[in-house]
VEXLOSE-501180 format. One line per field, with one value per residue (C-alpha): x, y, z; residue number from 0. Coordinates in Angstrom, 3 decimals. Layout:
BEGIN
u = X, ... .
v = Y, ... .
w = Z, ... .
nr = NUM, ... .
end
This chain:
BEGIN
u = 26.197, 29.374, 30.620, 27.393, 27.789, 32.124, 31.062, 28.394, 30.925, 32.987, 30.688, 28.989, 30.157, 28.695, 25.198, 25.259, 25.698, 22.247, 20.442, 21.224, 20.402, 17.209, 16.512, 17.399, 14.413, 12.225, 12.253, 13.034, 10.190, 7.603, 8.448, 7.505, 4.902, 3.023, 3.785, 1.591, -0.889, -1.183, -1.214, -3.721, -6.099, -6.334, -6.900, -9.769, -11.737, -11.429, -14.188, -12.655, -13.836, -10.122, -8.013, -10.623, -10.428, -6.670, -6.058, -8.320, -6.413, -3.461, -4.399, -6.162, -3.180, -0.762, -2.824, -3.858, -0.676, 1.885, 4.769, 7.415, 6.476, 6.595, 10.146, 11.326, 9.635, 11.889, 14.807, 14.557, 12.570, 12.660, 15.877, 15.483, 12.868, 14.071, 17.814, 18.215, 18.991, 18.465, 20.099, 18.917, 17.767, 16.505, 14.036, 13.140, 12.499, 10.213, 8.533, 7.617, 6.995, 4.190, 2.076, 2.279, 1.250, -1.855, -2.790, -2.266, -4.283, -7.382, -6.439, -6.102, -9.422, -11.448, -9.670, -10.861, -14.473, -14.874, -14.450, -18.107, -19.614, -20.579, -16.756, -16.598, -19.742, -17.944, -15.165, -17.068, -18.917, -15.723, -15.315, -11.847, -10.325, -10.535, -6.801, -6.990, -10.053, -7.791, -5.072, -6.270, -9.703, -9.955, -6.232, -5.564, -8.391, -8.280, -4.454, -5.020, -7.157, -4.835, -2.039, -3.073, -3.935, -0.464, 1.323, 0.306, 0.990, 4.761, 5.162, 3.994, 6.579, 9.371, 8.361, 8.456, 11.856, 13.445, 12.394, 15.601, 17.238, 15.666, 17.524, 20.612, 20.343, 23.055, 20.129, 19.887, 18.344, 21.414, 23.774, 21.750, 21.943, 25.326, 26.078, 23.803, 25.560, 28.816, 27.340, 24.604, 22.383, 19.219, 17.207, 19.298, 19.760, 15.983, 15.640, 18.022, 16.126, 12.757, 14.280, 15.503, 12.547, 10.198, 12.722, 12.277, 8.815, 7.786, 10.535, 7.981, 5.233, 6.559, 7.589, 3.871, 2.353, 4.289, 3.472, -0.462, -0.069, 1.574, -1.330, -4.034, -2.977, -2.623, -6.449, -6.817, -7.825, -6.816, -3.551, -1.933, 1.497, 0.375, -0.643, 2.429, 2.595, -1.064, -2.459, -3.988, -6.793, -8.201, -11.785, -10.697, -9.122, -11.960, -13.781, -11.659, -11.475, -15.582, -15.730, -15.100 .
v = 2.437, 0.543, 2.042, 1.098, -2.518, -2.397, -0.567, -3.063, -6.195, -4.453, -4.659, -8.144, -9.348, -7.094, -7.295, -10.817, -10.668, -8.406, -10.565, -13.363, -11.026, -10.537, -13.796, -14.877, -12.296, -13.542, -16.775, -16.849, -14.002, -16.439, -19.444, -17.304, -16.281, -19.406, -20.575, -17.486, -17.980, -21.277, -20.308, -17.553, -19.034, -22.250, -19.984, -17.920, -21.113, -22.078, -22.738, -20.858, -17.357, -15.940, -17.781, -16.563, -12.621, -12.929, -14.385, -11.568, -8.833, -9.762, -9.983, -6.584, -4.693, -5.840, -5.237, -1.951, -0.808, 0.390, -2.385, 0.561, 1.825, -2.075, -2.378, 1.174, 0.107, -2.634, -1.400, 2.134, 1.963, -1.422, -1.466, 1.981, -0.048, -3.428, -2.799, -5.641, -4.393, -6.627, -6.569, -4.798, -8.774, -10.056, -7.046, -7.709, -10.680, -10.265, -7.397, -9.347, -12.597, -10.659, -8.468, -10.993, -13.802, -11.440, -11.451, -15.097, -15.867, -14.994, -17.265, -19.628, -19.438, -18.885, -21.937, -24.148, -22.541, -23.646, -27.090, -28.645, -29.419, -32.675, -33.382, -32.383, -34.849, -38.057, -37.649, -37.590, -40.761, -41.882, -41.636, -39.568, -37.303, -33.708, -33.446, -36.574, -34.736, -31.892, -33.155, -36.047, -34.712, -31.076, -29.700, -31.904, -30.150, -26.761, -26.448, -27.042, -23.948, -21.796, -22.016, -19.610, -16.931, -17.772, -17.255, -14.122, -12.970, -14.294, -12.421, -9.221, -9.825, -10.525, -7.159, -5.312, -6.593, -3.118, -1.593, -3.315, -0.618, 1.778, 0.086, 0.034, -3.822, -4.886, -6.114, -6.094, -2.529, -1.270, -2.460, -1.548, 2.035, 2.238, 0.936, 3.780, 6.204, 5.042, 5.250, 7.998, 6.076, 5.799, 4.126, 0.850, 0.305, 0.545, -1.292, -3.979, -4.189, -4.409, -7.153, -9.243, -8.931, -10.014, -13.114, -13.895, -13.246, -15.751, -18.378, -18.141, -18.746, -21.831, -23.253, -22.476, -24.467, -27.172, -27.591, -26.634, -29.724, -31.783, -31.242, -32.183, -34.749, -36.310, -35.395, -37.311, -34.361, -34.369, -31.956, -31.414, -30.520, -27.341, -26.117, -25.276, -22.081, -21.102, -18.473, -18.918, -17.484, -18.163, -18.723, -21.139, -23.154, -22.770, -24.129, -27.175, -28.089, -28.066, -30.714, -33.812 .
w = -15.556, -15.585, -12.462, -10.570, -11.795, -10.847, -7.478, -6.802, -7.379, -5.240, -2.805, -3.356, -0.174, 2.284, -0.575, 0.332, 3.863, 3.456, 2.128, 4.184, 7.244, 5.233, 4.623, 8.435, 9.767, 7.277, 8.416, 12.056, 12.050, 10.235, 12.547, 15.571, 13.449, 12.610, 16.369, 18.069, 15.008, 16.364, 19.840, 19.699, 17.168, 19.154, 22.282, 20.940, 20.360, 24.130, 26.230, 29.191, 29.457, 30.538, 27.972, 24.754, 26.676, 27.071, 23.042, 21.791, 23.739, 22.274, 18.937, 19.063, 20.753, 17.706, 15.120, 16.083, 16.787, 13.976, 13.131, 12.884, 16.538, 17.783, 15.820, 17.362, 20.792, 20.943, 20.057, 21.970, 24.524, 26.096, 27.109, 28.777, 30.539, 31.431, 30.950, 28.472, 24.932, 21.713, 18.789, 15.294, 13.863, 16.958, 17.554, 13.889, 14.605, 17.550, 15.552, 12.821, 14.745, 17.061, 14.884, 12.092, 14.311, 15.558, 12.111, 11.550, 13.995, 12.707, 9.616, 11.868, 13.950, 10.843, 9.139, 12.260, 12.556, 8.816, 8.850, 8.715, 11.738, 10.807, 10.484, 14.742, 15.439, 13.789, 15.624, 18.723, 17.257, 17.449, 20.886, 19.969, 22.424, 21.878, 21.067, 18.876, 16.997, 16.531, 15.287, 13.047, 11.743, 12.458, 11.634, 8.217, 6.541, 8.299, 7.069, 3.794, 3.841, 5.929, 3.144, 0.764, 3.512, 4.894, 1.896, 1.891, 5.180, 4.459, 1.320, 3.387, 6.164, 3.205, 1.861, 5.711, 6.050, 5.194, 8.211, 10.273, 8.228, 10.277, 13.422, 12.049, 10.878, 8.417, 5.990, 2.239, 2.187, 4.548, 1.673, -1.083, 0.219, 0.835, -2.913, -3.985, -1.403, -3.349, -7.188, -6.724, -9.221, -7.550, -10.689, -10.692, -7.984, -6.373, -10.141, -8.443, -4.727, -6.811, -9.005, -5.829, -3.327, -6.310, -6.775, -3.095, -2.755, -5.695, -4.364, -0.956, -3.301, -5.049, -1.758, -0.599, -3.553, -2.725, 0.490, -0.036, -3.155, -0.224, 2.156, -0.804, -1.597, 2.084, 2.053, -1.077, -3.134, -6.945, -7.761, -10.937, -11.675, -13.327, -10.107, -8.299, -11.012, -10.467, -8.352, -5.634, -3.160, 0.151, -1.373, -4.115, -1.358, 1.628, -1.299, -2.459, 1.608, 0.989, -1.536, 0.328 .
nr = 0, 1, 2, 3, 4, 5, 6, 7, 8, 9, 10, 11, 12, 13, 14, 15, 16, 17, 18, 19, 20, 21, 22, 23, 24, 25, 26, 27, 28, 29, 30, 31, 32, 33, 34, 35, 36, 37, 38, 39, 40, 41, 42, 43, 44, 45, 46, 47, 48, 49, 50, 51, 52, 53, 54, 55, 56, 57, 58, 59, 60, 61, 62, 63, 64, 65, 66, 67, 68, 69, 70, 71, 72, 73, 74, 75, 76, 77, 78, 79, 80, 81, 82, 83, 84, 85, 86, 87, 88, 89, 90, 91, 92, 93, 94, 95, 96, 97, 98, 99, 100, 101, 102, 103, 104, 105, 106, 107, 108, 109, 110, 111, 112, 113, 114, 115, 116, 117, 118, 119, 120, 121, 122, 123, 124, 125, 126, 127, 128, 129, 130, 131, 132, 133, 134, 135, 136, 137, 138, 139, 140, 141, 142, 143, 144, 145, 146, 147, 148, 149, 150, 151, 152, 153, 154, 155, 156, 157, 158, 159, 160, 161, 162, 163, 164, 165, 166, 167, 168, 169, 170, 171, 172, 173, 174, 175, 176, 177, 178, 179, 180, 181, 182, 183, 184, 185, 186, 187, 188, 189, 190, 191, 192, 193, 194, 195, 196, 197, 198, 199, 200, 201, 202, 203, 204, 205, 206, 207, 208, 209, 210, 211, 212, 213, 214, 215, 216, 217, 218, 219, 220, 221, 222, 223, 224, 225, 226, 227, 228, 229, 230, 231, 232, 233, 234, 235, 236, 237, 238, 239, 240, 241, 242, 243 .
end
């Protein structure tokens, strides 16, 4: 045991690069998550025929298709194809960013459908624009509820983030391998990878509370400090978004 822990100072630096490679997908690949969430949920509730077919295509082909043959497609075949060849983060990246964005789009489009009609008729009463309805009475209260749903997607991408290993990505799985290439104690240190992705993945969670207590309380709904700890669920917040 002291070997593994002499080896693995030893090789802190190149553990640390992996994990900021780790932590670089994770959140590059969320941002172009939550943009094509936003992008394809908005589209599937557009009146044109074409734009609703196209949305729903897309969002179909990525998540019935296998993230690992996406990754691999990317990295082998495309350039075979196109000539252009990405590197091991960037196709992780894309990857992620794609089929979790298919998936996010549905939160998005049933976060938007929710929101009670009679919420869409005063804005009309109103006389605001359709944008203006969507972004300052529609959106507010449909975010709130897409929080929970998208903390979860983000802890699932977090936890898909080994797979660059399979590309040859420099990530915090690649180092953690070669550490227990170098020790041959595979217990501690698949102890130690379990150990840091649940650190990471509850840091997302925190972060998530705080921004769902954020977007409450622009809404003027009640919020306690006890809540950033709590657990939360899509139905407990579809319901709070209710009770206005």
């Amino acid at each position: 045991m002291s070997d593994f822990f002499s080896i693995l100072g030893e090789e802190f630096p190149q553990v640390r690069s992996g994990l900021w490679v780790t932590l670089e997908a994770t959140v590059l690949g969320s941002l172009v998550a939550l943009l094509l969430s936003f992008v394809l949920g908005l589209a599937a509730g557009s009146k044109l025929l074409l734009v609703r077919g196209a949305s729903r295509i897309v969002v179909e082909f990525f998540r019935g298709t296998s993230l690992y043959i996406q990754l691999f497609w990317l990295y082998y075949a495309m350039p075979s194809l196109t000539g252009y060849e990405l590197t091991p983060l960037v196709c992780g990246v894309v990857a992620f960013g794609l089929n979790y964005g298919a998936y996010g789009s549905e939160i998005v489009r049933g976060a938007i459908n929710s929101v009670p009609r009679a919420q869409y008729e005063a804005a009309v009463a109103l006389n605001m624009t359709p944008f203006h309805r969507m972004r300052k009475v529609i959106m507010p209260q449909a975010w709130v509820q897409m929080i929970p749903s998208f903390t979860n997607l983000l802890i699932q991408l977090l936890k898909c983030t080994p797979l660059l290993w399979l590309i040859s990505a420099a990530d915090l799985m690649t180092a953690i391998e070669h550490v227990r290439s170098l020790t041959g104690e595979t217990l501690l240190t698949y102890v130690l990878l379990l150990v840091v992705y649940f650190i990471l993945a509850y840091a997302l969670t925190l972060l998530m509370n705080m921004l769902e207590r954020t977007a409450k309380r622009r809404l003027g709904m009640h919020t306690d400090a006890g809540s950033l700890l709590k657990t939360r669920t899509a139905e407990a917040a579809a319901t709070a978004g209710g009770a206005r």
